[in-house]
C-alpha positions as CSV (number, residue, x, y, z in Angstrom):
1,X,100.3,85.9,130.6
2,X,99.7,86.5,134.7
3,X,102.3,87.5,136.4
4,X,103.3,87.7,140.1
5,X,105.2,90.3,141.9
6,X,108.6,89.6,143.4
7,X,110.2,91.2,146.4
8,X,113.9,92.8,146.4
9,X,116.6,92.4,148.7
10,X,118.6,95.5,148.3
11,X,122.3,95.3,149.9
12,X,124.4,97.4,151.0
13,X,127.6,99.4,149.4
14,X,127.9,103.0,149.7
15,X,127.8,104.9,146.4
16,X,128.1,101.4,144.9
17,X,124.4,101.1,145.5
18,X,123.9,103.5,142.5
19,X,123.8,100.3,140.9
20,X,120.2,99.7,142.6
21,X,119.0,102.4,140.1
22,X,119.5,100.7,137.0
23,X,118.6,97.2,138.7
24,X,115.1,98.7,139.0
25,X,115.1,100.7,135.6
26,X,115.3,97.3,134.3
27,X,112.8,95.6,135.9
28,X,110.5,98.1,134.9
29,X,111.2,97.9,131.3
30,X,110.8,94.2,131.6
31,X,107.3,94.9,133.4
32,X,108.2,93.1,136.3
33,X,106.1,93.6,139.4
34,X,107.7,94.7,142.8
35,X,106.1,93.7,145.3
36,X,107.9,93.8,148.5
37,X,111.6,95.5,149.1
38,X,113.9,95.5,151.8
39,X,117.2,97.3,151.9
40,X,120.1,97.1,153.7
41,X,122.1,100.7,153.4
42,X,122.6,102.2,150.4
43,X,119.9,99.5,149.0
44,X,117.3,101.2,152.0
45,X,117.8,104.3,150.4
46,X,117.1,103.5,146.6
47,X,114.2,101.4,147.7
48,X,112.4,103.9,149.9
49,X,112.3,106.0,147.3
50,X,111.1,103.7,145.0
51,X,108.7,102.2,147.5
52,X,107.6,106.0,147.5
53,X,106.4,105.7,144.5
54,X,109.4,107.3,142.5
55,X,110.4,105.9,139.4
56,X,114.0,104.8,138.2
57,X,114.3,107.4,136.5
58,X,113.6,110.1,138.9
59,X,115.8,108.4,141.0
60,X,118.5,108.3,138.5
61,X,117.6,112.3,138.3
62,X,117.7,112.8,141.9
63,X,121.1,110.8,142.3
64,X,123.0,112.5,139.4
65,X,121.5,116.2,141.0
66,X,122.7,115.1,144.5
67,X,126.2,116.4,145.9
68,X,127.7,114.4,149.0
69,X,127.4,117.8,151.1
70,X,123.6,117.4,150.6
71,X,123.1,114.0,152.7
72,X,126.3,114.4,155.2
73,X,127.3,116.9,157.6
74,X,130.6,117.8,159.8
75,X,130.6,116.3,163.6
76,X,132.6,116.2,166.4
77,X,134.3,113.1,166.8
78,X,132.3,111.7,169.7
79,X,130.4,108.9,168.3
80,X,130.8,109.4,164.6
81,X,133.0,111.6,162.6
82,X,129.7,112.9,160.4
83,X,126.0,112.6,160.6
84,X,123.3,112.0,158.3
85,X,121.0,114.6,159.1
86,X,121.0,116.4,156.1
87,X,119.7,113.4,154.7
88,X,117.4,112.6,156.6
89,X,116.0,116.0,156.4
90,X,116.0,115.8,152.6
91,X,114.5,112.4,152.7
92,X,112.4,114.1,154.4
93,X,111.4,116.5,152.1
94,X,111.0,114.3,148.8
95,X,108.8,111.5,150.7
96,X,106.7,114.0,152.5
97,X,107.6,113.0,156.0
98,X,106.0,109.5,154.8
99,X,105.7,106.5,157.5
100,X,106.1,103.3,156.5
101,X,102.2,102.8,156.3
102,X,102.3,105.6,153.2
103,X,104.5,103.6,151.0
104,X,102.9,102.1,147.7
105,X,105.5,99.2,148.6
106,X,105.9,97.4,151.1
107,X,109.3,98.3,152.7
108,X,111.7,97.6,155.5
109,X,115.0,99.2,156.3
110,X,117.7,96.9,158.3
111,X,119.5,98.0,160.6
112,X,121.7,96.7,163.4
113,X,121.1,98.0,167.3
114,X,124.8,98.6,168.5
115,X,123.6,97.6,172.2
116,X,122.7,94.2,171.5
117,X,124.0,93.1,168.2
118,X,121.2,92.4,167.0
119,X,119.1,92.7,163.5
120,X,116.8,95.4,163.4
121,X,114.2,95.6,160.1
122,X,112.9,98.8,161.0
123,X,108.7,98.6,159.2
124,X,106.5,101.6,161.2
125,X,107.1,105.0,161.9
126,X,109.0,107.7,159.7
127,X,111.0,106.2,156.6
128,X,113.6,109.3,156.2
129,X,114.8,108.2,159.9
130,X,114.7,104.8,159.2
131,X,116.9,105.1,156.2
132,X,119.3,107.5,157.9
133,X,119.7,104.5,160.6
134,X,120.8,101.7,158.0
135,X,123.0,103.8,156.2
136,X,125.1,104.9,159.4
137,X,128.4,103.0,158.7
138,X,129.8,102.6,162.5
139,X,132.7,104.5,163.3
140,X,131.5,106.8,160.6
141,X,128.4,108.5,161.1
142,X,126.8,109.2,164.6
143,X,124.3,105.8,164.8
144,X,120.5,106.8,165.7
145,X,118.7,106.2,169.0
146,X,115.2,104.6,169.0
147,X,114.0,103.6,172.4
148,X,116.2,101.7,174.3
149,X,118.6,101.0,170.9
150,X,121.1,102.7,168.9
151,X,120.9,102.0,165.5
152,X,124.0,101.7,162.6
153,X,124.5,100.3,159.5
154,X,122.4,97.3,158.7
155,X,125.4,95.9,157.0
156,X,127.1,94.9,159.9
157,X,124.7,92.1,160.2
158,X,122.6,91.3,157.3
159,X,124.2,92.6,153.7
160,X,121.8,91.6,151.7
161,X,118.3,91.1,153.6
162,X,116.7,88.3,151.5
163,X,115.4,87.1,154.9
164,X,113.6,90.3,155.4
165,X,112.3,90.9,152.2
166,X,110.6,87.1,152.6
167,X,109.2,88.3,156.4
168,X,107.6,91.1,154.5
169,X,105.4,88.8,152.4
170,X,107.6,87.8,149.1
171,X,107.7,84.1,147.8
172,X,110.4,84.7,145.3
173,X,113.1,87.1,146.1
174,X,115.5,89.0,143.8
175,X,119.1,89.9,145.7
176,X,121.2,92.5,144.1
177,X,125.0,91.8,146.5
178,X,127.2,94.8,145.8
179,X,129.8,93.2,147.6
180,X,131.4,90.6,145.4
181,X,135.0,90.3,143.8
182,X,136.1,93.4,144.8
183,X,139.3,94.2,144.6
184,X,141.7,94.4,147.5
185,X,142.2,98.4,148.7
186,X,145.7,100.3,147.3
187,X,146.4,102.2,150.5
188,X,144.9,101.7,153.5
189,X,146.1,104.6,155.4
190,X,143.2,106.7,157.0
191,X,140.2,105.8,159.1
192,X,138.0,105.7,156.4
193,X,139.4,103.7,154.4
194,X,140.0,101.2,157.3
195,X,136.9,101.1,158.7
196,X,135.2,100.7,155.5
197,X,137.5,98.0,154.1
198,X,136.8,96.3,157.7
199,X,132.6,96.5,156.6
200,X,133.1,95.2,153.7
201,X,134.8,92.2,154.9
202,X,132.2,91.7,157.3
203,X,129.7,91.6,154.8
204,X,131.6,89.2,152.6
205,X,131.8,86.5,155.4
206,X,128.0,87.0,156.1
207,X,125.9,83.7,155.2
208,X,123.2,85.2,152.9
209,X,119.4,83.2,152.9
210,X,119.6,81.8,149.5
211,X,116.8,84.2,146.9
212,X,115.4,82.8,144.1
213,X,117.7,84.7,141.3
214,X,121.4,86.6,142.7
215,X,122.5,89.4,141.0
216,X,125.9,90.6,140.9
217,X,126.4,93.8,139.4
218,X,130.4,94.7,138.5
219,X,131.5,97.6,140.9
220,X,134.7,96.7,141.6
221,X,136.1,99.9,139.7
222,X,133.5,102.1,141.6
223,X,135.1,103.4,145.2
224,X,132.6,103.4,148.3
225,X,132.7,107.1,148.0
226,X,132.8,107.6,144.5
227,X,129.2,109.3,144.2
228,X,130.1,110.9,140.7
229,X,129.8,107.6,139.2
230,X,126.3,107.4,138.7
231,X,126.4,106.7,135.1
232,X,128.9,103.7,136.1
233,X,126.7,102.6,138.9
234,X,123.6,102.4,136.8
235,X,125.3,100.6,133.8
236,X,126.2,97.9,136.2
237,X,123.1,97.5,137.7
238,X,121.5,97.4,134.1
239,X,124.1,94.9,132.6
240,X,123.2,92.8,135.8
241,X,119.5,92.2,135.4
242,X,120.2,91.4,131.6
243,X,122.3,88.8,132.3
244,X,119.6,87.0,134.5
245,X,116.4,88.2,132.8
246,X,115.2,84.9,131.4
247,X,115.4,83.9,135.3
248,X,113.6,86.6,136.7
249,X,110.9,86.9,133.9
250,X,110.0,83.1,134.8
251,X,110.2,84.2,138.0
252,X,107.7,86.8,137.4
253,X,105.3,84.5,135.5
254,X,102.4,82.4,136.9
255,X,100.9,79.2,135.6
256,X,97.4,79.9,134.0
257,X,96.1,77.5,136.9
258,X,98.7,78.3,139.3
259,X,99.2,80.2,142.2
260,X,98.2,83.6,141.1
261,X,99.4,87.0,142.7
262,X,102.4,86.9,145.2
């Protein structure tokens, strides 16, 4: 049977979005089509890369190779008590110092501009930059000028960009929220924890656009920093597309009459 390709809204949720690796894994072993991404955070960084043309798998490799000193480095608390250079420079390295025009995918990274308050899905110019913007919690990390904005987290606006992933062409979206049910924070007693605890409320009182199939992988046990967990992360993400795959494989499927690719 024809199928179409679906686009994928990719939220936001620190080392939570390891889950996005085994979201995709699946998918591919289903055979569904991507089509279209957009990522918010964590989900900008799993989805450039696969946008890249990197498998699940090589992502899975990268992620589990991947130490916490390799994507952050030490700042002076000016703006932002770390930066994601090293990051960016690796992100660099692995998609070639692709733009957006290289990817296979169609991709967008959202990001907010700190000046304005406004949403910023970031489409042209280099991706590695781009990601390093959506990821760069506020408070956190030093944001990213571009132009007359400065650039943080996508999160603070748009969790999980369904919206965005629909602008970029997709009829039927599938959302992956990693922020759901979590459970409430032991101690908070340190900036990070505060101002991280303070995102993820934001995010939770966001109104998503409605996609077509919502998937909720179970992080709850998984910490925002908790990076070793990738074996945790991915089970999630794969338990997650199982429970919905009936949903998403009729999602995936065109009518022998119907309305072909898209």
């Amino acid at each position: 049977m024809a199928t179409r390709k679906i686009g994928l809204a990719l939220g936001g949720g620190v080392a939570r979005g390891l889950a996005h690796i085994g979201v995709l894994a699946e998918l591919e072993k289903a055979g569904v089509e991507i089509g279209w991404i957009a990522g918010t955070s964590a989900g900008s960084l799993v989805g450039a890369l696969f946008a890249h043309g990197y498998s699940a798998a090589e992502i899975l490799e990268l992620a589990e190779s991947t130490k916490w000193r390799d994507l952050a480095g030490i700042n002076l608390p000016k703006v932002g008590l770390s930066n994601f250079e090293p990051m960016e420079h690796l992100l660099n390295e692995l998609l070639n110092e692709a733009t957006f025009s290289d990817l296979k995918i169609p991709f967008a990274a959202v990001t907010c501009d700190l000046r304005t308050g406004n949403e910023v899905a970031l489409k042209q110019g280099n991706v590695a930059r781009a990601v390093r913007a959506s990821c760069s919690i506020p408070g956190i990390f030093v944001p990213v000028e571009d132009g007359e904005m400065l650039l943080t987290d996508g999160g603070v606006v748009n969790g999980v960009p369904v919206n965005v992933a629909r602008s970029l062409g997709a009829k039927k979206v599938v959302a992956v929220q990693l922020h759901s049910g979590e459970e409430p924070v032991a101690k908070l007693d340190n900036i990070f924890a505060i101002l991280m605890q303070s995102l993820e409320i934001m995010q939770r009182s966001q109104t998503m656009e409605k996609p077509d199939v919502l998937l909720l992988p179970d992080v709850v046990k998984i910490g925002i920093f908790d990076f070793q967990k990738v074996k945790d992360g991915y089970e999630a993400g794969c338990r997650a597309v199982r429970l919905h795959k009936d949903d998403i494989t009729k999602l995936a499927r065109t009518r022998m009459f119907g309305i072909g690719k898209g």
